[in-house]
Every structure is written in C-alpha cells, then in structure tokens.
NUMI-207150 format. One record per residue: x, y, z of N, C-alpha, C in turn; residue in one letter. Coordinates in steps of 0.1 Angstrom, whole numbers, plus 2048, in hexadecimal, padded with zeros to 3 digits. Example, Ala and Ser with C-alpha at 12.3 -4.5 7.8 and 13.67 -1.06 7.14 Angstrom:
REM residues 2
8847C784E87B7D384E8847DF84Ea/8807EA8478897F584788180084Fs/
END
This chain:
REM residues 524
79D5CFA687A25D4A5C7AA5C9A54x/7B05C0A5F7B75B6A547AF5AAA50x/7A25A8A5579E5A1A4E7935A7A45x/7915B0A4078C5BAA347975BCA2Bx/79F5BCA2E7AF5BEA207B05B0A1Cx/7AF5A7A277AF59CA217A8597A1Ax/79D598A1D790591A1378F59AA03x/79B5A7A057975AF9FB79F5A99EDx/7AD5A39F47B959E9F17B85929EEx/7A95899F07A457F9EB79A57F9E1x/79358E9DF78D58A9D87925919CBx/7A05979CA7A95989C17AF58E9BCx/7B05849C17B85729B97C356C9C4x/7C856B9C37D95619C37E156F9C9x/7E45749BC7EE57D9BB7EC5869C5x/7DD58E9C87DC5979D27E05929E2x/7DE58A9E47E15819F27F05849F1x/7F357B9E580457D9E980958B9EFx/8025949E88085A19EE8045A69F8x/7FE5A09FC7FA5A5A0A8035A0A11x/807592A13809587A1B81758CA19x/822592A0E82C597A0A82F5A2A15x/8245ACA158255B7A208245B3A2Bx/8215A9A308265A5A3C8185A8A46x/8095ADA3F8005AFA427FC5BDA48x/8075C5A4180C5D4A478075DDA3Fx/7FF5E6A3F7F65EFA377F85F9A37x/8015FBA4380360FA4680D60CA53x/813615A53823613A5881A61DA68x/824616A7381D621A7E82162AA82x/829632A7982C63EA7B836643A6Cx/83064DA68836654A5B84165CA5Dx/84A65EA55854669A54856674A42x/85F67CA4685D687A4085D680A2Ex/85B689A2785F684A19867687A12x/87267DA1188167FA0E88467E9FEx/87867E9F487B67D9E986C6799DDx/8706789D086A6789CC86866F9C1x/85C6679BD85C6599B585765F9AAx/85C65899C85C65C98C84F64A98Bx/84164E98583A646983842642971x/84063497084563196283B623962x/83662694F83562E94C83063D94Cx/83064794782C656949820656947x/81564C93A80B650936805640939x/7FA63B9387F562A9387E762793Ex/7E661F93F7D661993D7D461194Ex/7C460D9547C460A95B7CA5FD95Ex/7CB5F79537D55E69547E35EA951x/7EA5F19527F95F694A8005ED958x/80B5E89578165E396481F5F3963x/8205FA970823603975833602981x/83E60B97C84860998484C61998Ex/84D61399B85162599D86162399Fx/86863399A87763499B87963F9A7x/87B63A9B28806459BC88A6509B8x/88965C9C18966669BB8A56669C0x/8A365A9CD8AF6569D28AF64B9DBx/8B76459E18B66369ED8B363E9FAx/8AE6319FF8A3635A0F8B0635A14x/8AE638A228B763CA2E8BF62EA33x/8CE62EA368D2624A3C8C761BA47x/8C5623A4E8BD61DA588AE610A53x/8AE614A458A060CA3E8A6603A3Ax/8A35F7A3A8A95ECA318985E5A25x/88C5E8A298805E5A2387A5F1A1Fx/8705EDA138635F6A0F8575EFA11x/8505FAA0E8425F7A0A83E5FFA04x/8305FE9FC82D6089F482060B9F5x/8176149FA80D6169F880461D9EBx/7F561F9EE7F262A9E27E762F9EAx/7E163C9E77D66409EC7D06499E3x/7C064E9E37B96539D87AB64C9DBx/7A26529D07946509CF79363F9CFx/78D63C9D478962C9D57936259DFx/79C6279E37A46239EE7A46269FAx/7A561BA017A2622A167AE633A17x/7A5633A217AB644A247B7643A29x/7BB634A2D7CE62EA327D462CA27x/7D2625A197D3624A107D3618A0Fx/7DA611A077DB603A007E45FE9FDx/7ED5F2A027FA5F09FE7F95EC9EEx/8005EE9E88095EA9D98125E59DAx/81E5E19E18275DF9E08255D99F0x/8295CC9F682B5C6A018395CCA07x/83D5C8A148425D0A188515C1A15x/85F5C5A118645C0A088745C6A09x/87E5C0A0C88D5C3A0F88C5CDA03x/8945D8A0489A5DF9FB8A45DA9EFx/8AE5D19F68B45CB9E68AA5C19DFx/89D5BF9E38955BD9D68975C39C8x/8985CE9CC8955D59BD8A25DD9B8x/8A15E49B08AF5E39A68B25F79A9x/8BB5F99A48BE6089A58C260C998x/8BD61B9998BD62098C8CD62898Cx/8D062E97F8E56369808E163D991x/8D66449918D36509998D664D9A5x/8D463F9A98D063C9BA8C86379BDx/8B86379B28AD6339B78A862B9B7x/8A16249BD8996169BB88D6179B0x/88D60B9A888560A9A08805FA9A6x/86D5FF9A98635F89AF85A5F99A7x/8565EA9A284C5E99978415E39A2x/8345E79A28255E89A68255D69A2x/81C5D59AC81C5C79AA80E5C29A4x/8075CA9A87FD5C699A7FA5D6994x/7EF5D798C7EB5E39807E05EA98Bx/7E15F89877D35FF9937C15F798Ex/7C05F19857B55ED9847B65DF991x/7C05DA9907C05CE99D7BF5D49A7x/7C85DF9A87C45E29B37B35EC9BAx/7AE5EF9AE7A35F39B279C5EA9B4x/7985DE9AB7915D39B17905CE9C1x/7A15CD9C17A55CB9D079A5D59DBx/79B5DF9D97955E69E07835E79E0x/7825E49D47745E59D476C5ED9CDx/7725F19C176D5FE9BD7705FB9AEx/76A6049A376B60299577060D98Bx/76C61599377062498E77D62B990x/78962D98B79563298A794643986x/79464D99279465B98B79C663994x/7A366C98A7A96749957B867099Ax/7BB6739A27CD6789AC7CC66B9AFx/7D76609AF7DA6559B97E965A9BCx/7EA6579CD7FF65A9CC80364C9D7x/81064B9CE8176429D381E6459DEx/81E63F9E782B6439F38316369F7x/8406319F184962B9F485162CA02x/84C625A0B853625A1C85C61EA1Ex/866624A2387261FA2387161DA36x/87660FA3887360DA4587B5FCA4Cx/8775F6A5587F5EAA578765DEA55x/8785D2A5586D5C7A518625CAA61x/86B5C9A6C85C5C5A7485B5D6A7Cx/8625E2A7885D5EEA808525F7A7Ax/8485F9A78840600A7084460CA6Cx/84E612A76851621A74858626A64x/85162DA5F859632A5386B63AA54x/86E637A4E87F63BA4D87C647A47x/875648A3A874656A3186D650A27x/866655A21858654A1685F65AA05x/85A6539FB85C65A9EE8536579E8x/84A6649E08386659E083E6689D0x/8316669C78306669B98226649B6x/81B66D9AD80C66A9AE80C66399Cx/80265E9997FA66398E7EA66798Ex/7E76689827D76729807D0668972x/7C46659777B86609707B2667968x/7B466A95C7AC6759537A066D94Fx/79D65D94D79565594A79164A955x/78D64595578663995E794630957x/79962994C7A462494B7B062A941x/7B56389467C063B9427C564794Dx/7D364894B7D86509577E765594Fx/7EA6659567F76689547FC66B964x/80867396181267097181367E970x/80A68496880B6989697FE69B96Ax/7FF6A69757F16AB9777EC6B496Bx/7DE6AA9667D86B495E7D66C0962x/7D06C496D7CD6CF96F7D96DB971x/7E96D39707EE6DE9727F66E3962x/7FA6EF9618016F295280E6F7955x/8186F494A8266FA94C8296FF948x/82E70D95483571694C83C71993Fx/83A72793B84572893284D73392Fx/85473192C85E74292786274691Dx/86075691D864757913870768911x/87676790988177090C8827758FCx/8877858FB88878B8F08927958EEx/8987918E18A27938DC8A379F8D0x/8A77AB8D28A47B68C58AD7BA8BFx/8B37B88B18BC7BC8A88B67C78A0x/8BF7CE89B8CE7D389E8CA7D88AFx/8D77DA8B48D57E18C58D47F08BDx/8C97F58CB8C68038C48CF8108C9x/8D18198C58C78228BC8C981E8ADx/8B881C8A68BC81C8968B2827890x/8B78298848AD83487D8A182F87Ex/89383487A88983287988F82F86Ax/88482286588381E85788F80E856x/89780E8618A18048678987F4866x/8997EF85F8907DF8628977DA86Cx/8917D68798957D488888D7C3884x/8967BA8908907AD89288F7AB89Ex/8827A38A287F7A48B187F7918AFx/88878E8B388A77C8B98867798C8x/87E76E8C987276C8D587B75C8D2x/88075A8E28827488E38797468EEx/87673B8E98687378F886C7288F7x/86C72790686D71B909865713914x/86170A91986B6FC91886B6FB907x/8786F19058786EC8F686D6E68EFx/8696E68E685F6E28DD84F6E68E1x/8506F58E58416FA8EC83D7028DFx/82D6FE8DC8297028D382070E8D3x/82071A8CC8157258CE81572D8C2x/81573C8C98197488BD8207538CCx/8247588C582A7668CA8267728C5x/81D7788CD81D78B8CA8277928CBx/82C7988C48367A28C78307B08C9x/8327B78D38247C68D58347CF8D6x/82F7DE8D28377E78D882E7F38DBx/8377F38E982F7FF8F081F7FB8F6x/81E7EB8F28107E68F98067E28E8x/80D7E58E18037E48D480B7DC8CBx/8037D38C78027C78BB80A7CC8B0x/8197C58AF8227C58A58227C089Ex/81C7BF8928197B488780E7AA888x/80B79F88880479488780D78B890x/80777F89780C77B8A281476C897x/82076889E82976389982C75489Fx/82B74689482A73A89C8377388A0x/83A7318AB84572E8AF8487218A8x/8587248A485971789C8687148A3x/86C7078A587C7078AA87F70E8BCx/8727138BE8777188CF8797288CCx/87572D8C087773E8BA8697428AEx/86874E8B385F7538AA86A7608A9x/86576589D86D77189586477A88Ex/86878689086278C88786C7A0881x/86B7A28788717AD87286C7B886Fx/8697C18788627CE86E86A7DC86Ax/86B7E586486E7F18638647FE864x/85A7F486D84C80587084C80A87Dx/85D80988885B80C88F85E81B892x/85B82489485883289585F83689Bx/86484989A87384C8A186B84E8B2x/86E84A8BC86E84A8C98738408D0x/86E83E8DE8748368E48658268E7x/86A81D8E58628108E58668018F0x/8598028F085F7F78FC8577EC8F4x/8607DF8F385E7D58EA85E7CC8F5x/8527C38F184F7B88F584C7AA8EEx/84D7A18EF8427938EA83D7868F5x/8347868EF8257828F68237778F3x/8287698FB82775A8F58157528F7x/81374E8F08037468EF80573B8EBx/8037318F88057228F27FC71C8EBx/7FF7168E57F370D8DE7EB7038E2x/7F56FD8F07EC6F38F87E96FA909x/7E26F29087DC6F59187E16F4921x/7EC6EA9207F46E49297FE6F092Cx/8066FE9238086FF92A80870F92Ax/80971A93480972393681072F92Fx/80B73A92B81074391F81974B926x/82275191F82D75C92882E76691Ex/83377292683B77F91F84778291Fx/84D78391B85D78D91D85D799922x/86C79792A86E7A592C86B7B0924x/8677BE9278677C491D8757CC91Ax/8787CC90D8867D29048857DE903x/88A7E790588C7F49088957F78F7x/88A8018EE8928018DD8908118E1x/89D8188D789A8258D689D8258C3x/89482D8BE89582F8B089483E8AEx/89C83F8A589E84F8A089A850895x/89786089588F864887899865880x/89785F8708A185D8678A186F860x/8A886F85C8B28778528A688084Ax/89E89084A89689483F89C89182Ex/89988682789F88481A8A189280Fx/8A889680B8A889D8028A089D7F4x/89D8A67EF8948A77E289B8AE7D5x/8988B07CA8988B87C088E8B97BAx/88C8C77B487B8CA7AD8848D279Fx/87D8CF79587F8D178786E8D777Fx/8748E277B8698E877486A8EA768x/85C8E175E85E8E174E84D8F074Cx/8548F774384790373E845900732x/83C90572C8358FC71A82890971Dx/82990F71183691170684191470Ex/84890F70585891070685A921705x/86192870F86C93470C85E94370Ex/85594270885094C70383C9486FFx/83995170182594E6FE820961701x/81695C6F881196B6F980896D703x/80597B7077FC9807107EF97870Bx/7E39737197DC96A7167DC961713x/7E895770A7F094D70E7EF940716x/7E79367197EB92F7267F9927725x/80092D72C80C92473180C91B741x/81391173881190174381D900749x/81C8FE7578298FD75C8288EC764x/8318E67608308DA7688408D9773x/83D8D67818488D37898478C3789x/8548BE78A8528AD78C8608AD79Ex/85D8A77A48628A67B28668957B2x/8748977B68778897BA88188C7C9x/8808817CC8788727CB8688747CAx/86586D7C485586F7BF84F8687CEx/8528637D984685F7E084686F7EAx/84F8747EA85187F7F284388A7F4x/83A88C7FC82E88E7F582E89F7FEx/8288A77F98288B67FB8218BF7F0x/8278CA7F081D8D17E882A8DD7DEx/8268DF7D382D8E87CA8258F87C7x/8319017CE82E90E7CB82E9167BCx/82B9197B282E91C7A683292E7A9x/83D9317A884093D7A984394379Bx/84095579C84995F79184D96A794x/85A96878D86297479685D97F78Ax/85C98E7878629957848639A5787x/86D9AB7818709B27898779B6794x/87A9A67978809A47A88769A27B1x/8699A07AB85D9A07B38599937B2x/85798B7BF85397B7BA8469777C1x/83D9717B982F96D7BE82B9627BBx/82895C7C581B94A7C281694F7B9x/8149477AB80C9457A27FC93C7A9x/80492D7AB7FB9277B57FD91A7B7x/7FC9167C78029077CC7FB8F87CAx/7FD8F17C57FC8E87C08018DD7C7x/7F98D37CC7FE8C57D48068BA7C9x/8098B57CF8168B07C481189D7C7x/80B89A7BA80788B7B98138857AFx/81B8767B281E86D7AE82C8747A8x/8318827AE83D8877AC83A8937A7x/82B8977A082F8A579781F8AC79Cx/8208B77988178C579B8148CE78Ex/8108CD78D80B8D777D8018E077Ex/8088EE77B7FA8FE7757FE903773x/7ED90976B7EF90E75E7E891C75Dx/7EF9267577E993275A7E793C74Dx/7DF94574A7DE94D73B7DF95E73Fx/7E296074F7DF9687517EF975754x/7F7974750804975750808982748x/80898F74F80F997748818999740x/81B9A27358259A172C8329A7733x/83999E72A8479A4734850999735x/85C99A73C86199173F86098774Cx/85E97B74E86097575786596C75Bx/86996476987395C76F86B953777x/86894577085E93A77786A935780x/86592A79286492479386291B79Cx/86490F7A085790A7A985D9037B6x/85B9087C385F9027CF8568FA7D2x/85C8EE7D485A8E47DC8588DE7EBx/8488DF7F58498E38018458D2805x/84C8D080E8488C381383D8C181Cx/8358B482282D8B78298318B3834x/83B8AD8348418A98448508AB844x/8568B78458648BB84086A8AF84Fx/86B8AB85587289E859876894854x/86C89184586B88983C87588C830x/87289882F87689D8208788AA822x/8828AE8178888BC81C8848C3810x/8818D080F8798D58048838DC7F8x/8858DD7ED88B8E27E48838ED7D9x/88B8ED7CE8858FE7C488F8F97B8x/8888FB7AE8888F97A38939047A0x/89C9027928A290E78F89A912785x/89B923785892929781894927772x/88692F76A88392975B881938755x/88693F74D88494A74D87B94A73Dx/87094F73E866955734861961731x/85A96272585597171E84B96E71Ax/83D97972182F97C719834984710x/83197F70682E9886FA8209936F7x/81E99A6EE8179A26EC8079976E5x/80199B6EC7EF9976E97F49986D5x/7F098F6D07F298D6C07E69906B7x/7D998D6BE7CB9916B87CB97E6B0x/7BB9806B07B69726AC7B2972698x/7B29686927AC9666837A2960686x/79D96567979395C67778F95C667x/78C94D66278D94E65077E94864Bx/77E94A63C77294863577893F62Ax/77093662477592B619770935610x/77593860376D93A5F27729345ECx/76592D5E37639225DB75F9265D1x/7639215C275F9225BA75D9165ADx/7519195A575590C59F75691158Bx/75D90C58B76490F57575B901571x/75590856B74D8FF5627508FE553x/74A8F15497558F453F74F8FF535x/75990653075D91452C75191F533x/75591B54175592654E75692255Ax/75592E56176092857075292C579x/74D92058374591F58874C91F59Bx/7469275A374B9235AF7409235B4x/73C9185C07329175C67349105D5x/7309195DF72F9115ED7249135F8x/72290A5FE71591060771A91C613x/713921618711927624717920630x/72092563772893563B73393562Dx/73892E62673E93161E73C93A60Dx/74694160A74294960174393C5F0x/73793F5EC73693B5E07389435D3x/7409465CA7409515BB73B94A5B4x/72F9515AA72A94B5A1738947597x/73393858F73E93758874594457Bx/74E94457A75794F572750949561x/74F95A55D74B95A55375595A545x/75795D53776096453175C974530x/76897853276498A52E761987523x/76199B52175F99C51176B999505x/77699D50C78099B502785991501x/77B98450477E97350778C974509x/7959785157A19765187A2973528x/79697152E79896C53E78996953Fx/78996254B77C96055277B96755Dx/76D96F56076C97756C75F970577x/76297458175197258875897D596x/74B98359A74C98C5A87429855B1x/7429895BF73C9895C973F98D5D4x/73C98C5DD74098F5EB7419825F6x/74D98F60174C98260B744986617x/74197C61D734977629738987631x/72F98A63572F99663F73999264Dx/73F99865374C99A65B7479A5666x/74B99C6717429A767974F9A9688x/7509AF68B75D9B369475A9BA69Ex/7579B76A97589BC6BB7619BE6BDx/7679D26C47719D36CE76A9D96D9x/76A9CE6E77689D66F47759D76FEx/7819D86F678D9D76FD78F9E5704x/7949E67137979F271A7A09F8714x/7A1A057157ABA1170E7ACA10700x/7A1A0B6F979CA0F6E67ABA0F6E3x/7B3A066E07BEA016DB7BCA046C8x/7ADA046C57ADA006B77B19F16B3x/7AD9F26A27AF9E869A7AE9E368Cx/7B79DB6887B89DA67A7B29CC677x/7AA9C96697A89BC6677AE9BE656x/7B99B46587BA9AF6467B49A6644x/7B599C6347B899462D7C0991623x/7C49836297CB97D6197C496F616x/7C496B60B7C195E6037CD9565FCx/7C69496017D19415FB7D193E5E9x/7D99365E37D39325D77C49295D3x/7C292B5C67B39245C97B89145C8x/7B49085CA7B98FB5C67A98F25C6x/7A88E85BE79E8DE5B97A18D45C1x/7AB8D45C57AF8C85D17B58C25CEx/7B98C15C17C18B45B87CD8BD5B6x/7D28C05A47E18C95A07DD8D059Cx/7D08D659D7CF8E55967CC8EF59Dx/7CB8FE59A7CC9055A37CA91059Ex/7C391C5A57C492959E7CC9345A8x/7D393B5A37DD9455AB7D29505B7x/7D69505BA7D09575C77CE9675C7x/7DE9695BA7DB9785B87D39815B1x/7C99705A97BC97259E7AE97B5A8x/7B197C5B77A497F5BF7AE98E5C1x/79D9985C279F9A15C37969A85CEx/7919B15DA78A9B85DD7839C75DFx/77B9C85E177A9D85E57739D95F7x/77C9DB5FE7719D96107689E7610x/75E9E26167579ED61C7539E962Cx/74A9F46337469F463F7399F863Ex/7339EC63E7289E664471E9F064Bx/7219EC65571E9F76607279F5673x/727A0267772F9FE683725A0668Ex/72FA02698728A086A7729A1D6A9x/724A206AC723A2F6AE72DA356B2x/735A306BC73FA386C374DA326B6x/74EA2D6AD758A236AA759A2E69Bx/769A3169676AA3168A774A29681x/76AA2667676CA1766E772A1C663x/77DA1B65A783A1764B781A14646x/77AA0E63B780A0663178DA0062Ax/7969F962A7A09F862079F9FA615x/7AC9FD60C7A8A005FA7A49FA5F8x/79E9F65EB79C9EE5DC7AC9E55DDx/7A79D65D97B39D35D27AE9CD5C5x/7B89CC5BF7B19C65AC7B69BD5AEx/7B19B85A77B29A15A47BC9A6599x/7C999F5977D299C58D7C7993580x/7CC9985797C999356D7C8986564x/7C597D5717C99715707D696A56Bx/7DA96B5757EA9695747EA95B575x/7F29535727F39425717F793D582x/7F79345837F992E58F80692E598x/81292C58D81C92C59182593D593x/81894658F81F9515918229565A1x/82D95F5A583295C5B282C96C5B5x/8289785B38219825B481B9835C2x/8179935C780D9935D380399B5CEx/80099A5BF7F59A45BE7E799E5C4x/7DE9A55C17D299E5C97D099C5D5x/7C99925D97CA9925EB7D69875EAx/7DA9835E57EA97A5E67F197F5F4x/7F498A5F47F59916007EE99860Ax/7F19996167E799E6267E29AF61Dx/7D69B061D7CF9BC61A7C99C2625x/7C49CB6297BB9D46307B39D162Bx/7A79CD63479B9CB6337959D963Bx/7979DF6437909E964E79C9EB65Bx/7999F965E7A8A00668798A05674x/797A0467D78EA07688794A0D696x/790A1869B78CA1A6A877FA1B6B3x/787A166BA775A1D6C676FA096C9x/765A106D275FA026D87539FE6D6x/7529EF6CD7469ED6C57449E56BDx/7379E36B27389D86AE7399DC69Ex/7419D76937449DD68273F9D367Dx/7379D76737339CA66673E9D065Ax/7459C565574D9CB64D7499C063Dx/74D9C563574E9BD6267539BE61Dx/7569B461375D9B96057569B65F6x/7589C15EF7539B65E17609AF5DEx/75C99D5D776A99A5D176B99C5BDx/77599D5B877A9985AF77E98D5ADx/77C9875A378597859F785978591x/79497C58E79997457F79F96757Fx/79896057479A9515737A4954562x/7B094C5637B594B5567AB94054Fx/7AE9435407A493853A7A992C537x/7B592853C7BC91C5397B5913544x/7AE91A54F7AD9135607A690655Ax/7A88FA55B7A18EC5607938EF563x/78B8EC55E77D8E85657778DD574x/7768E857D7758E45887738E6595x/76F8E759D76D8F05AE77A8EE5B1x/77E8FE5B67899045BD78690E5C8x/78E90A5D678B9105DF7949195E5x/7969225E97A39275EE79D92D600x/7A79306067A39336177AA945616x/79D94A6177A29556207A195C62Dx/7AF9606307AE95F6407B196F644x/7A597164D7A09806527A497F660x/7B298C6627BA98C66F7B5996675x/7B399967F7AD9A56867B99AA692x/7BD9B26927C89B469A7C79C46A1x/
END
C-alpha cells in the first residue's frame, strides 16, 4: 500500500510527496473513535481547483496533541486519502469558537489526480483525527462532507436534501365578529428570506387567490366569511426546491350572523287621489335600501276588508302594478314589503294611501264640419269621414247666408248588463279658418233622428234646435248647438243608427274662406 500512495504522490508533483512525507506515511489511524464534532467546509460553494479550509466545531481532546485529515468518496480507496499530513495541532489557528481552522493542502482536483481518477461526483467527507504523532489511535474525529453537482463544481449542502419550513397564522380582529366584519389572516413563514405563496383555506377550501410572501408574511383581508364556526388555515408553497412547503396550525374563527337590516317601503298611486271605474290606476312601491331584494304585496283595504291586489318582486329598489279593475267606492292602498331572506332584511308596509273609484263617466267621440265661403258665398267642403256643407248661399231677403246638410251616420252599441240606458248629446265649437276669423257656433243648428235601432231597444230622438241667426263671432250666447243638445235618449240592448239634419247661418260680413268647427258626440 505504501508504495502505491507513493507512486500516486509522485505522480501528483513535489507538493503531493510532501504531504505524504508530512503524514508521516500514515493513511488511516489504527483504530477510530467516536465523533466528537463537526467541520464547517469553507468556502460553502466552489470549483474543482478552489483552495478549501475546514473549521471544526470545537478543540480535540487534551490527550491529542496532532491531526490528520482524511477524505473518502467516489474515486478514493475504501481507507480513504490523506489531505492533510499528520501535523502538531498548534499548526493551525483557532477560530472565537474554539475551533481549528485547517486549510487542505492542495484542491480536490489534485487530489483526484493523486488518486487516479478524473471524475469528481457526488458525497466526499472529511474526517479530521485528532490523535498523537507516532500512536495511530484516534482521540475523536470531526467529519464535514461536501457534494459534486458537476464533474468541477461542489456545495457543502446536500442537494438532495430540502429545508424545512414554517409557517404560523395570525387572525384579526379575535373572534366573535359579525358576518360582513373584514377579518385579516397574517401567515409568517420562515426561515428568513423563503420565497413562495401562501393559501389561506377555510374549513379546507381556497380563500381567495394564493398570496406571495414578501418580508417573511403574506396577508390577506376578506369580509365573505359566513355566520358559523371556521377553521382557518394557510398553506405555504415554496418557490424553490430546496425547500419544503408547510401549513399552520389551524385557527379556530367563530362569526356571527349580523344584525336583519331594517327597511322602509313608500307607496306613490297615479292618478293622484281619485280615477274612475275602469280606470287603470298605477301603484308604484320603492323599498330602501334598494339592494335589499324580496318581493312587494300590493294590498286594498275596504270596508275593513283587505286583499292582494298582486305581488310583485322588487328590482333595483321598486315594484310597480297596475290595475283597471277596481270597484267604485272608497279605498285604502298599501304595499308590504316581504324579504327573501328575513336574516338579511326585515320586512316593512307602506303607510296606507287612501283613494276613490269614481262612477264609469261614458266615452266621446267627435266629427270635424267643414265649410267653405266662397266669394259672395260660403262654401264648406271636406272629404269623408268628415262632414262637408255645401258652401252657404244668400237667402232670399239677402240678409244672411245659409247652407244645410247632415252629419255622418252615428251608430251606438249598448250590451251593458242590467239595461242602465243612454243618452248621446252634442255640442260644437266655433267655426275658425285657422287664422282670426271665425264663425259663432251658435250659427249651427239641428234636427236628430233615428236611423234605425235594434228590436228589443227604445230610441228618442232629441228636439229640433235652430241655428241663431247668424249672430257675429263675438257673441257670448248658447243658442244653437253652442251648447250640449240631445241628440237621442235610449233603452234596451243593441245596436242605434242615429242622425241629424244640420242648419248653418253664415253672417254676410264672414271673410271668404274654409272654416271648420269640431263637434263632439258624448254618449253617456
């Protein structure tokens, strides 16, 4: 064996000899002892040529006055290899701690050479023997490896292992808080400067989006945590490989259901106060807080008797309907407010709105008459559905212009239950050209008749009225149809053609020109 170390130690140079010859030609001590500590390789990271020092974790035993240093690993005898000759202990220097600091006497590529080999991979460990110059026996050993990630580079931490980490979690406010409470869950994870994210889960389920750790803390703030009881956690993910992900304890949170918020509901009706039988009246409720979301009852009291009109879900604060079907009488609107999660929201009622159907009023309906004054005569002309008079003539006693005709046939359905009967008048307005002139309205005159009616039905006529004498414009009079006339008085159920002949006195001062006036036929 020693002349194989030797020749190996030669064919390393100079320098490898010396260290042999240093050790005293001692390769392995003849007998080992326990291992009393631990060697810090320095540098931590470096290359197959790097000069390498080890720092023990304390001084060998009184009994040692020498070292030596071995190494062992891939490419080195299964005894190992001296590094370090075997060499008085105050050789080397001490660190504050205690320890010896032993610098390698050559770089691991010399010493692979030395050995025989080219390839550096993998675990090499140092074991510093503390022992006497000529006893082989070791006093106590201090081991220190490094690791070949490359053929020429090496660290003094096992790749293959990862470091721990932790992580611990902190929940503000301490609970119990209302639901709706923004709660903050603080996660410190350490060792110092470990980089990842943090899940925060509650109850096992993903709280938010996962959060980078910045400063040794991730944070995060929500207010969606729900009234019950929660067990809070966060879930550390490192970013490197190197080192191992952790959880926190889990935090035991209690949250309570907040407070049912209170409401008010306000009811606006249109028309205002009062509408007649058949009628539609609009009832609008508006509900605040407007997110409060539920449904609106539309009530009417009367009598002391109260009934759903009908419920309505309530969008962006309000609820609106509308109804035509509303007995006459007096009534008392108004509209409760039902929530859909009374935990949420507490339900409220409008103050009531008190209204009046009025009596069914009957519908109109009107005809234009047109006439047209031509010069020296009065000419009225219109198409169909409207009534046209031929233009006005002069009488005989050249003191007025006249013209007659009739108006459009008028036709009147009653299938109303319990034959109530019915009246239809008319009145006409003044006649006007559209511009400032005008003919008095009390200048029209009629006579109604009936047409023809239904069988079970008896029908009236209204009187005769006479056209005024052409009275001027500005006269303020109701002769004529100026005023509401009877056109026909009816009972029974069916269908009436009714009609009139008209009169029209034109004064002879009138302007040359079409004049139209509106008469309106009320059926009641």
């Amino acid at each position: 064996m020693l002349k194989k170390t030797l020749s190996r130690a030669l064919a390393g140079g100079l320098a490898s000899l010396v260290a042999v010859v240093a050790g005293g030609m001692i390769m392995v001590p003849s007998a080992s002892a326990a291992e009393i500590g631990t060697a810090v390789v320095d540098p931590a990271t470096g290359f197959d040529d790097s000069g390498i020092s080890l720092t023990t974790s304390g001084a060998c035993p009184d009994t040692a006055t020498n070292i030596m240093v071995m190494v062992n690993g891939s490419g080195f005898p299964v005894e190992g290899q001296g590094v370090v000759g075997n060499s008085p202990i105050t050789t080397y220097n001490t660190d504050p701690n205690g320890g010896m600091i032993i610098p390698l006497i050559m770089t691991m590529r010399d010493y692979a050479n030395t050995a025989g080999f080219s390839v550096l991979q993998g675990k090499y460990t140092f074991t510093v023997i503390c022992r006497t110059p000529f006893n082989g026996t070791s006093q106590g050993d201090f081991t220190s490896s490094i690791w070949f990630t490359s053929n020429t580079t090496y660290q003094n931490t096992d790749p293959a292992s990862k470091t721990d980490t932790t992580t611990s979690l902190a929940v503000s406010p301490n609970a119990p808080v209302t639901a709706g409470t923004p709660v903050t869950l603080t996660a410190a994870v350490g060792p110092a400067g470990t980089a990842g994210q943090v899940q925060f889960k509650d109850n096992g389920q993903a709280l938010g989006n996962p959060v980078t750790v910045s400063g040794g803390q991730a944070q995060l703030t929500t207010s969606a945590l729900g009234a019950g009881s929660h067990s809070l956690t966060a879930a550390f993910t490192p970013s490197s490989t190197a080192f191992n992900g952790s959880t926190s304890s889990a935090v035991a949170y209690t949250v309570e259901a907040a407070p049912a918020t209170a409401t008010t509901t306000a009811l606006a009706v249109s028309p205002a106060g009062t509408a007649d039988k058949f009628s539609p009246v609009n009832m609008t409720a508006s509900v605040s807080p407007a997110a409060a979301a539920g449904s609106v009852k539309f009530q009417d009291t009367v009598g002391g008797t109260t009934t759903t009109l009908g419920t309505v879900p309530v969008a962006a604060g309000q609820a609106s309907f509308s109804t035509s079907s509303l007995p006459e009488g007096d009534h008392s609107f108004s509209a409760v407010f039902v929530p859909t999660n009374p935990d949420a929201y507490l339900g409220s009622t409008s103050g009531a709105v008190p209204y009046v159907i009025g009596a069914f009023k009957g519908v109109t309906a009107s005809e234009d008459i047109t006439t047209t004054v031509q010069a020296g005569a009065l000419v009225i002309s219109v198409d169909n559905p409207h009534v046209t008079l031929p233009s006005p003539q002069l009488n005989a006693n050249g003191d007025m212009l006249t013209t007659a005709g009739a108006i459009n046939q008028v036709t009147l359905t009653d299938t109303r239950a319990g034959n109530p009967g019915w009246s239809v008048s008319g009145q006409v307005t003044d006649f006007s050209d559209g511009g400032s002139h005008s003919i008095n309205g009390q200048n029209l005159g009629w006579t109604p008749n009936v047409v023809d009616k239904g069988a079970s039905q008896t029908v009236t006529a209204g009187g005769a009225v006479a056209a005024a004498n052409g009275v001027a414009p500005a006269d303020a009079g109701a002769a004529g149809l100026k005023a509401s006339r009877s056109l026909a008085n009816g009972t029974g159920l069916g269908t009436a053609h009714l009609g009139a002949d008209l009169a029209f006195n034109v004064p002879t001062s009138t302007v040359a020109g079409t004049y139209t006036a509106t008469l309106t036929l009320t059926a009641i």
